[in-house]
C-alpha positions as CSV (number, residue, x, y, z in Angstrom):
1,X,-22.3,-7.8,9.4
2,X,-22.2,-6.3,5.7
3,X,-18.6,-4.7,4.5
4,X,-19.5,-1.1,5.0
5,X,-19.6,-2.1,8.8
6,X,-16.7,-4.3,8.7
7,X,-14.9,-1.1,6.9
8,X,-16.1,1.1,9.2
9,X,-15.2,-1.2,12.5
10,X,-11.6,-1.1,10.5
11,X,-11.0,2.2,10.2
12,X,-12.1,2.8,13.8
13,X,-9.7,0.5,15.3
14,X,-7.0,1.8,13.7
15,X,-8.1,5.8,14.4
16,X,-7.8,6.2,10.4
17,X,-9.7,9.1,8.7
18,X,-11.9,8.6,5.4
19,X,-9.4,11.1,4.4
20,X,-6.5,9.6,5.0
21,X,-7.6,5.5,3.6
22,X,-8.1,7.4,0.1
23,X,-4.2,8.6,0.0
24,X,-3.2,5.4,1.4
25,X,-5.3,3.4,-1.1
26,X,-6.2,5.8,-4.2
27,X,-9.7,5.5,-4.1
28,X,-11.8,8.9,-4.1
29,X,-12.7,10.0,-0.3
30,X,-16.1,10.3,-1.8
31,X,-16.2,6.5,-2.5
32,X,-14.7,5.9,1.0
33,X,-18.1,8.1,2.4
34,X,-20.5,6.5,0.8
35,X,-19.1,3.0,1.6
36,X,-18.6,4.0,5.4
37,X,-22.0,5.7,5.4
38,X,-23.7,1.9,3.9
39,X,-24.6,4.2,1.3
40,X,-22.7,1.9,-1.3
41,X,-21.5,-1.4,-0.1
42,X,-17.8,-1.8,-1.2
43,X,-17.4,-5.5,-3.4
44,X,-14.8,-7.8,-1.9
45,X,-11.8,-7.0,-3.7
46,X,-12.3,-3.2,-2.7
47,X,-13.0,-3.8,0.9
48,X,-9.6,-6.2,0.9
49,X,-7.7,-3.1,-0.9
50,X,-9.0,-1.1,2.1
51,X,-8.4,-3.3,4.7
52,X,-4.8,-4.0,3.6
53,X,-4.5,-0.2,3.2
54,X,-5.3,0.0,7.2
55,X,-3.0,-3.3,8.2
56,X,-6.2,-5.3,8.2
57,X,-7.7,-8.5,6.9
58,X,-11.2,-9.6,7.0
59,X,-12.0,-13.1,8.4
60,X,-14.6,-13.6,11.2
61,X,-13.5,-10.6,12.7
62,X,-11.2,-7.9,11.5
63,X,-7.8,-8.2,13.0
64,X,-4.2,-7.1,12.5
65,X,-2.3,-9.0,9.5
66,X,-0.1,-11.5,10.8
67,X,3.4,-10.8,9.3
68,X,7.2,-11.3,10.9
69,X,8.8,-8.3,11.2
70,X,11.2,-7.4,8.4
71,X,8.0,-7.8,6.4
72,X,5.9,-5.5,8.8
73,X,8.7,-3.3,8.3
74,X,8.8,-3.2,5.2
75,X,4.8,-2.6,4.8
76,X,5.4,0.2,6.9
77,X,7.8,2.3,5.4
78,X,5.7,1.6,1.5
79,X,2.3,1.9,3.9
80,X,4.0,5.8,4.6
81,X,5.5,6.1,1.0
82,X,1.9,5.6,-0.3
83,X,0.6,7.9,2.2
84,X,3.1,10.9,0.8
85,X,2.3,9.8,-2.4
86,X,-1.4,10.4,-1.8
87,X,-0.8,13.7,-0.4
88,X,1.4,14.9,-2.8
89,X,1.2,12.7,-5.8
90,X,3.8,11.5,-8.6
91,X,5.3,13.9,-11.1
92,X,7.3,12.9,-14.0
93,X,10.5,13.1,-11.8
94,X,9.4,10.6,-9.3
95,X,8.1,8.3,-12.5
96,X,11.7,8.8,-13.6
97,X,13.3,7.9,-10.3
98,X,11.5,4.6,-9.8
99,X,12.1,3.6,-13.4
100,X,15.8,4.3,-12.8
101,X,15.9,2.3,-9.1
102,X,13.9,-0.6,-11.3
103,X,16.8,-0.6,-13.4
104,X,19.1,-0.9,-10.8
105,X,17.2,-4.2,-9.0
106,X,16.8,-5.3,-12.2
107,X,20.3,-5.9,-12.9
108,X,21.3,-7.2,-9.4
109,X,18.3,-9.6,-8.9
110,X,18.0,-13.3,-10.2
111,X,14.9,-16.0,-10.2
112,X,11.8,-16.2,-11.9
113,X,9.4,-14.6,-9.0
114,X,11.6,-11.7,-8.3
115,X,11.4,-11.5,-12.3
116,X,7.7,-11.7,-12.8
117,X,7.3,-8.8,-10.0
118,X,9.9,-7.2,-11.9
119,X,7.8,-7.2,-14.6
120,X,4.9,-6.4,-13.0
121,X,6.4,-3.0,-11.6
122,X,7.5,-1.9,-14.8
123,X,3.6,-2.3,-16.0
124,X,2.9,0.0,-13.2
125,X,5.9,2.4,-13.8
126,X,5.0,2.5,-17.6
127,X,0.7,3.2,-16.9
128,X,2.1,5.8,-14.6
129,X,-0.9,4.8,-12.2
130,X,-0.7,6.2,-9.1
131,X,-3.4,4.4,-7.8
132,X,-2.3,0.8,-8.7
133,X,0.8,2.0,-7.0
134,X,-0.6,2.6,-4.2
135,X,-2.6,-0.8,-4.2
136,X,0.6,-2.7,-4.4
137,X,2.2,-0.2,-1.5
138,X,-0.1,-1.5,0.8
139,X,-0.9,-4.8,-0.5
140,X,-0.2,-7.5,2.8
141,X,-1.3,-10.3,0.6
142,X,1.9,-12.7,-0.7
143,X,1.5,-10.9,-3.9
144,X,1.9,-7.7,-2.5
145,X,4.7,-8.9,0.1
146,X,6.8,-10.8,-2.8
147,X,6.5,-7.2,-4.7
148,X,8.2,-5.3,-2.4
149,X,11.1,-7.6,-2.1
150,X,12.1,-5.8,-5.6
151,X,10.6,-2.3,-4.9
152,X,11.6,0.2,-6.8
153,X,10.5,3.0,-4.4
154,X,14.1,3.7,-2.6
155,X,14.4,7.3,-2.2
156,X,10.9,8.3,-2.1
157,X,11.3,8.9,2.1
158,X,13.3,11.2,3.7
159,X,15.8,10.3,6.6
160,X,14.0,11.7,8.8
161,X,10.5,9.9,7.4
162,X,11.9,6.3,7.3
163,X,13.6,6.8,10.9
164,X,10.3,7.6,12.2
165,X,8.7,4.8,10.6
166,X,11.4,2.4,12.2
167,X,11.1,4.4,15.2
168,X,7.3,3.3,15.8
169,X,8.0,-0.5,15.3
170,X,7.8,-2.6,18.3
171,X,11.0,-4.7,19.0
């Protein structure tokens, strides 16, 4: 089986749209339809961005991440914060609003990892990158796991978002 299939297999088990995997992951729908069509074969690194972007990994079969759940959680609500974000993209305010919540973790957090990803957020906050933001949103690799232990992305659902975000997770 060649990536475009495994992509495609992907993003029908989860019922996502070609649409919908470029907000999550930043990557032009036009991409997206030319891998999923096997008119372009995504490299490795792309089809892992994808797959994380749809909850997925690629092994010998494509299957759910395996994560305990304040982490699932967490990879939720970011999942849906980078799916607003690829909707209705970052202005300068929202640049400004992370840069200030950085600030803010900065000062109460301690260690050497949580300072490295600390670091690593600012690069992304000063590039003003929406798509490397969105990579890391959905990342479910360590990396992208030990990043959002310092996220700088509070504020950026509504109430009424994150509920329903908590609301879908299974007890």
């Amino acid at each position: 089986m060649n990536r475009s299939e495994v992509l495609r297999r992907g993003m029908d088990s989860t019922g996502t749209s070609q649409v919908e995997l470029s907000r999550l992951t930043g990557l032009p729908p036009s991409k997206i339809s030319r891998y999923v069509s096997g008119k372009l074969e995504p490299s490795e690194p792309t089809l892992e961005l994808l797959l994380s972007g749809l909850g997925l990994q690629a092994g010998f079969d494509v299957s759910p991440v395996p994560m305990e759940r304040t982490k699932r959680r967490s990879w939720l609500l970011h999942r849906q914060i980078s799916h607003k974000l690829g909707v209705s993209g970052i202005d300068d305010s929202g640049w400004d609003r992370m840069q200030r919540n950085l600030d803010r973790v900065r000062s109460n957090t301690q260690g050497s990892v949580h300072g490295r990803n600390l670091d690593r957020w600012q690069r992304i906050i000063d590039s003003r990158s929406l798509r490397n933001l969105q990579r890391v949103l959905v990342d479910t690799s360590t990396d992208g796991i030990e990043m959002r232990e310092v996220s700088p992305m509070s504020g950026f659902l509504t109430e009424d978002e994150r509920l329903g975000v908590l609301a879908g997770i299974q007890r």
